[in-house]
C-alpha positions, -999 to 999 in steps of 0.1 A, spaced: 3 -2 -62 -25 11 -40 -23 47 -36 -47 53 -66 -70 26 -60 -75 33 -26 -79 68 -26 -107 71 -53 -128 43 -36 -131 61 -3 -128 96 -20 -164 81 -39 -176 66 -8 -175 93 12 -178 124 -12 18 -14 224 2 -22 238 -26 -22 260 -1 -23 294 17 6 282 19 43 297 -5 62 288 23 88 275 38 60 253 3 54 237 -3 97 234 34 94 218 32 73 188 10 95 163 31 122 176 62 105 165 45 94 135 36 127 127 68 142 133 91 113 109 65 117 85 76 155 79 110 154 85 108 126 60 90 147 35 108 179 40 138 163 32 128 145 2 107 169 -12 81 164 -44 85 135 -71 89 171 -96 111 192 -80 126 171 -49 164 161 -49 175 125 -60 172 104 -30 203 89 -29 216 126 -26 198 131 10 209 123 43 206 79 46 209 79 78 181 109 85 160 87 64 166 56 79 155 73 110 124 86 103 117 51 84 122 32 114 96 55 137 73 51 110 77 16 109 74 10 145 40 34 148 26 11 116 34 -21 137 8 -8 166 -17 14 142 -49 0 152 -42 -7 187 -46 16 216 -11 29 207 -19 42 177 -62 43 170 -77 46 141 -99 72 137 -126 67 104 -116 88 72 -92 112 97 -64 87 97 -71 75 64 -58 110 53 -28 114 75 -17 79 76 -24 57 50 -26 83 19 2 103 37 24 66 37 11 61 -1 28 95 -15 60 88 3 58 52 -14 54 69 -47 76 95 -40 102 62 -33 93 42 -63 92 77 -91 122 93 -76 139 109 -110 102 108 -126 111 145 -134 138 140 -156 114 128 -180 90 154 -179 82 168 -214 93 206 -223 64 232 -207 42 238 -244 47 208 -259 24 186 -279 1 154 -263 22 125 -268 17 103 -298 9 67 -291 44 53 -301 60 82 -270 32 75 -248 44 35 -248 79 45 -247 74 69 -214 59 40 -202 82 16 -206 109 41 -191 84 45 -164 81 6 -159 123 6 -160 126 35 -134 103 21 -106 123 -15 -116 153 5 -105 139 24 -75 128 -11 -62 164 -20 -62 180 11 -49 154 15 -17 142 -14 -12 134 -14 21 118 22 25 97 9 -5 89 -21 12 77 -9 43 56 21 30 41 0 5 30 -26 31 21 0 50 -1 14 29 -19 -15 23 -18 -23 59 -33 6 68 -65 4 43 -71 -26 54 -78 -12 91 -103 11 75 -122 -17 61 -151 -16 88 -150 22 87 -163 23 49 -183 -6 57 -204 11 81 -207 39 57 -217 24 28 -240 0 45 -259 31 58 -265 48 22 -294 45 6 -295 20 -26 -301 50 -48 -271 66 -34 -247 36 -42 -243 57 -71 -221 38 -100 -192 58 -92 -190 45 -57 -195 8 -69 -164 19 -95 -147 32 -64 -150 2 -45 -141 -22 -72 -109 1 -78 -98 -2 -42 -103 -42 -45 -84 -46 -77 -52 -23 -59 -57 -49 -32 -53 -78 -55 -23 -65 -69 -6 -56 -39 -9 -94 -26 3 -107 -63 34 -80 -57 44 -93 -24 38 -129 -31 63 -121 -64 88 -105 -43 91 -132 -19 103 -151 -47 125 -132 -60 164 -134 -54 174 -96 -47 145 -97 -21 166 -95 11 152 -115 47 148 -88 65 122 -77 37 112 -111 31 106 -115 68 85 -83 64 65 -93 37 54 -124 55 42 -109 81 22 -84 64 7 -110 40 0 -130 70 -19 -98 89 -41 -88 58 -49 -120 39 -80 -124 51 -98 -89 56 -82 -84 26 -94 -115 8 -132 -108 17 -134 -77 2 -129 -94 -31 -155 -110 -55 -157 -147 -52 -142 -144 -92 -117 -118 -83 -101 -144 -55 -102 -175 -77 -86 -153 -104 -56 -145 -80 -53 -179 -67 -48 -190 -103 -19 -160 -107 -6 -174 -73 -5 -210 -91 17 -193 -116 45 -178 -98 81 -193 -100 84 -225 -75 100 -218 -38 114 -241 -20 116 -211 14 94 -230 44 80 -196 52 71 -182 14 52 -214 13 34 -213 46 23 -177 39 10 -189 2 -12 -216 18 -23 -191 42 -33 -167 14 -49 -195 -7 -73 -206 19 -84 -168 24 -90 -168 -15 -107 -202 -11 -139 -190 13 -164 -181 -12 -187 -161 3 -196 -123 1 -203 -104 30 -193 -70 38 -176 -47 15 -175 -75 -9 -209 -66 -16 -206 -33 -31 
């Protein structure tokens, strides 16, 4: 849901533990690195990688967990961020796996090499057997899908004050539209990352564990998220909020009123300026 968004805005804008060892802090992007490419050695490219369900679970699970575990401290002295560097090997690098999770079998529908641009009528049907395949996807890895995507969008959000600073120092007549299309592309990914997650947390097949997970990563971005957006853009999602199925879960509802007060501040500092 965000790789897209957030890759173009910053590609246009730029065209645990405080008490631990010091060797357990040097560690983490080690270990990140190193689950990161077993990971994607194993599974390969969306065109020419294996069905995941055919590699080795428990490798994956694994690697999953260290990359889960090095997300939870990204940020902190554990695991720094470091400007546009980690933007590339973290957060894009945690967006392909997502989408190599979500499009796994993507290749199967790849048209014969030679052949004509789809008419409108196949275009819509590829789509809709796009729309079917990620539906599936969702349910057969749910929690590697889960945790990369919220990763992902954890992970942009820690970059917020990194583009911040860089924008803010560019001349107006280098805030070129494509930039400002950028930045708007990025905030509209946002949006529909928190409408995903708030859906999911309603949703029956949505497992605790994952619930519990979606909570909390709602909970850590609402707000840096939410003032990145236009005053319009968050009234808009707290309307789509309003119009999600009823919940009766203590914890679904504590984390929408949490969101919904973000949405409510209507100011428009920072990055919500561009």
């Amino acid at each position: 849901m965000i790789a897209r968004p957030a890759k173009a805005a910053l590609a246009a804008a730029l065209f645990a533990f405080a008490a631990a060892p010091a060797l357990a802090q040097d560690s983490t992007p080690a270990d990140f690195a190193k689950a990161l490419a077993s990971l994607n050695e194993r599974l390969g490219t969306i065109e020419t990688g294996p069905d995941i369900a055919t590699t080795d679970a428990a490798a994956n699970a694994a690697d999953l967990a260290v990359i889960e575990r090095a997300l939870d401290v990204f940020g902190t002295p554990a695991f720094p961020v470091d400007g546009f560097a980690t933007f590339e090997s973290v957060c894009e690098a945690v967006n392909r796996l997502s989408v190599r999770h979500g499009l796994d079998g993507l290749s199967a529908m790849a048209r014969p090499p030679g052949s004509p641009p789809p008419t409108p009528d196949e275009l819509q049907g590829l789509t809709t057997k796009v729309v079917a395949l990620q539906t599936r996807n969702a349910a057969r890895f749910p929690d590697a899908i889960t945790v990369l995507a919220g990763g992902g969008m954890r992970c942009m959000v820690k970059h917020f004050p990194a583009l911040t600073a860089m924008l803010s120092t560019l001349p107006e007549a280098e805030l070129t539209p494509t930039r400002l299309k950028g930045a708007d592309g990025m905030r509209r990914g946002g949006a529909q990352a928190l409408l995903g997650f708030m859906t999911a947390l309603r949703e029956p097949g949505t497992t605790p564990t994952n619930k519990a997970r979606v909570n909390a990563y709602v909970a850590e971005v609402a707000a840096p998220l939410a003032a990145v957006l236009t005053p319009p853009m968050r009234a808009e999602l707290a309307a789509r909020l309003d119009q999600l199925p009823p919940t009766q879960d203590a914890a679904v509802l504590a984390t929408t009123v949490l969101l919904k007060a973000a949405l409510a501040d209507t100011s428009c500092e920072g990055l919500c300026r561009y």
